[in-house]
N, C-alpha and C positions, 0 to 999 in steps of 0.2 A: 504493500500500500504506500509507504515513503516513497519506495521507486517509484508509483504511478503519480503522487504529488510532485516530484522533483520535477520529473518528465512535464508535466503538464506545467510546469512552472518557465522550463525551458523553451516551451513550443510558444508561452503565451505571455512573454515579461512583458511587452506596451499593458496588454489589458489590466495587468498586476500594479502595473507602475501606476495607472491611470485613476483606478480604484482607490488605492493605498493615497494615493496625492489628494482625492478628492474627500477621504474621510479623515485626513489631518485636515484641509482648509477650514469641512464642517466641522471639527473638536475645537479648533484652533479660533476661530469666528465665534462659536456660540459661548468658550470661555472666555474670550476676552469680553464680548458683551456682557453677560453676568457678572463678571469683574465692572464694568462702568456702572451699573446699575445698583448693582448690591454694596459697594463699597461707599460712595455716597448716601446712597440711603440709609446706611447703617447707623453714618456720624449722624443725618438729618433726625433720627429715631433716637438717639443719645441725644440731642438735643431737644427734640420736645415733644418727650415720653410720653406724654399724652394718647398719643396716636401708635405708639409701638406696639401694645398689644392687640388691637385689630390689624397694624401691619404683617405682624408674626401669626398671625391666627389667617389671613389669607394666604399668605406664604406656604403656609404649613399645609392648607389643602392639596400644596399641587402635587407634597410631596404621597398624595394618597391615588394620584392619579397616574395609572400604567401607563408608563413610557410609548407604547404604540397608539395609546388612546389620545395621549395628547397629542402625539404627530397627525394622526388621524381628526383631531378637534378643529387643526387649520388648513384644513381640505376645503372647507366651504367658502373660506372666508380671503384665504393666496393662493390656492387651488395648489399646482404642483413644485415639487424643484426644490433650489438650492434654499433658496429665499427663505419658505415655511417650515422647511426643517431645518433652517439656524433660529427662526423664532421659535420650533418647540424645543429643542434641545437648553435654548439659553434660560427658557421656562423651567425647564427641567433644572438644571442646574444651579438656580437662582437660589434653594430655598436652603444649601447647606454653607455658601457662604456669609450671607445675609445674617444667618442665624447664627454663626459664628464669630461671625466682626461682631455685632450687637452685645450678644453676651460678653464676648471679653474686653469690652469698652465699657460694657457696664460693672462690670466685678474686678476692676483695676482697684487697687487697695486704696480705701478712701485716705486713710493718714498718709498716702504716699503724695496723694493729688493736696490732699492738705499742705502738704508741707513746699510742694510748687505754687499754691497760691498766696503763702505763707513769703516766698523768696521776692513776691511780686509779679510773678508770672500772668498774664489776662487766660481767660480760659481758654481761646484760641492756643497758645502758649504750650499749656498744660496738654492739651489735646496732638499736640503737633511734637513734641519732647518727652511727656509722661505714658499718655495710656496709650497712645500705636504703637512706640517703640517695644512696650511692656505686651502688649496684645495682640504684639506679630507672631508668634507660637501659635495659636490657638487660630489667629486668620489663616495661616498658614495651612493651619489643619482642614480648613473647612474647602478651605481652593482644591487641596489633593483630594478631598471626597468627590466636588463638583469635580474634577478632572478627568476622575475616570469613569463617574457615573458618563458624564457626557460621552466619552470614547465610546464605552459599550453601548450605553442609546443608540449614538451616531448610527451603528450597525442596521435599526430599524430603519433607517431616511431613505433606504431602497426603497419601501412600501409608500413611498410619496413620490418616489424619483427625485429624491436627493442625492443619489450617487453615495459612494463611499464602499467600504469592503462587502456592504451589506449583501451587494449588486452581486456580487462572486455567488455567495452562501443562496441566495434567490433563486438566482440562473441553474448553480447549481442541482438546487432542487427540483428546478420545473424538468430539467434534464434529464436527471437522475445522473450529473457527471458527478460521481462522488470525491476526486480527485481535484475538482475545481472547486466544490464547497470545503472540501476540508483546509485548503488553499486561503478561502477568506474565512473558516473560521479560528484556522492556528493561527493567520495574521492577526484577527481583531485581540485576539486571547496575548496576545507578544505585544500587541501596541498596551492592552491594556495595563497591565505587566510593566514596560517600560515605562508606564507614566506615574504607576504608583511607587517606582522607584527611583524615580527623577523629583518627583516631590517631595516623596521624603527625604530624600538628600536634600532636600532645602530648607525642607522644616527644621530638621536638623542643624544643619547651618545657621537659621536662625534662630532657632532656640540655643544655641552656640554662644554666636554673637551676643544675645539678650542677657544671656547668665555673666558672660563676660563685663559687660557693661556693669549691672547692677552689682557685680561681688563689690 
C-alpha cells in the first residue's frame, strides 16, 4: 500500500502540490483573520466588561456547531469557493483565541497591575507592558488550538469547493482510488502534526521569555 501511495504520489506531484498550496492559503487566511478579530476584541471586552459575557456566550455557540455545518451555513449566503470557506473556518476558529486572550487579560494579578499604576503608568500603559507581556503564554495557547483546529477543518472546504487537501481525500473516495485518498489524508494528518508542533515551540518560547523577564 506505501508502494501504491509513493507511486501515485510520483505520477501526480502538480495535483499534490496544488492541493497542499491551496489548504495552507485556506489555514493561513482564516488564522490570520481570527487573529484581527479576536485579539482586538478581547482588549475591547477587558475594557468594558459589561458586554463580555454575552460576547463569550455567543462565541461559545459556534464552538457547539460541527465544523461541516458551518461551512455548509454559508452556502446560501457566498454560495461556493475560497471566499466562504475562509469565512467559516475563521468562525471556527474565533472562539479558542478570543476566549483565551480574554481570560488571561483578565486574571493578570491585580497587585501586579496595582503596583504599574502605583509607578504612574495610564492604563493604556499597564495594558501595553503589564498584562500582554504577562498573558502571552496562555494567548499563545489559544492561537495553537485555533491553529490546528482550523488545518483539520480546512480539510472539509472540499464540500464547498474550497480547494485544499480535502479535494484529494473527496476524489479519492468518489473513485475508490485509495492510494490518492490516503495521499491527502497522511498529508492533512503531517500538516496537522506540524503545526501543533510549530506552536508549541512558540508557546514555549514564550512562556521562556515571560519567566525570564519576571524572575
Amino acid at each position: 500500500m506505501l508502494r501504491d501511495v509513493v507511486a501515485w504520489l510520483a505520477d501526480n506531484p502538480r495535483a499534490f502540490e496544488a492541493a497542499a498550496r491551496q489548504h495552507l492559503a485556506l489555514s493561513a487566511t482564516a488564522l490570520a483573520a481570527a487573529l484581527a478579530i479576536a485579539l482586538p476584541l478581547a482588549l475591547a471586552l477587558v475594557r468594558w466588561n459589561r458586554f463580555a459575557d454575552a460576547a463569550i456566550a455567543a462565541v461559545n455557540v459556534l464552538r457547539t456547531i460541527p465544523s461541516l455545518a458551518l461551512l455548509v451555513v454559508t452556502l446560501p449566503l457566498l454560495g461556493t469557493g475560497f471566499l466562504p470557506a475562509v469565512i467559516a473556518l475563521t468562525l471556527y476558529g474565533l472562539p479558542a483565541i478570543l476566549i483565551n486572550t480574554y481570560t488571561a487579560l483578565r486574571e493578570v494579578d491585580p497587585d501586579i497591575v496595582e503596583a504599574g499604576l502605583g509607578q504612574g503608568m495610564t492604563d493604556r500603559q499597564v495594558m501595553r507592558r503589564v498584562k500582554i507581556p504577562l498573558a502571552l503564554p496562555v494567548i499563545f495557547a489559544g492561537i495553537r488550538t485555533a491553529a490546528v483546529q482550523i488545518v483539520s477543518a480546512a480539510t472539509l472546504a472540499a464540500f464547498i469547493g474550497g480547494g485544499g487537501l480535502g479535494e484529494l481525500i473527496t476524489a479519492g473516495m468518489g473513485t475508490l482510488n485509495i492510494p490518492q485518498l490516503m495521499v491527502g489524508g497522511l498529508a492533512v494528518a503531517a500538516l496537522a502534526v506540524a503545526t501543533e508542533l510549530l506552536f508549541a515551540l512558540l508557546e514555549w518560547s514564550v512562556r521562556r521569555q515571560v519567566g525570564t523577564a519576571t524572575a
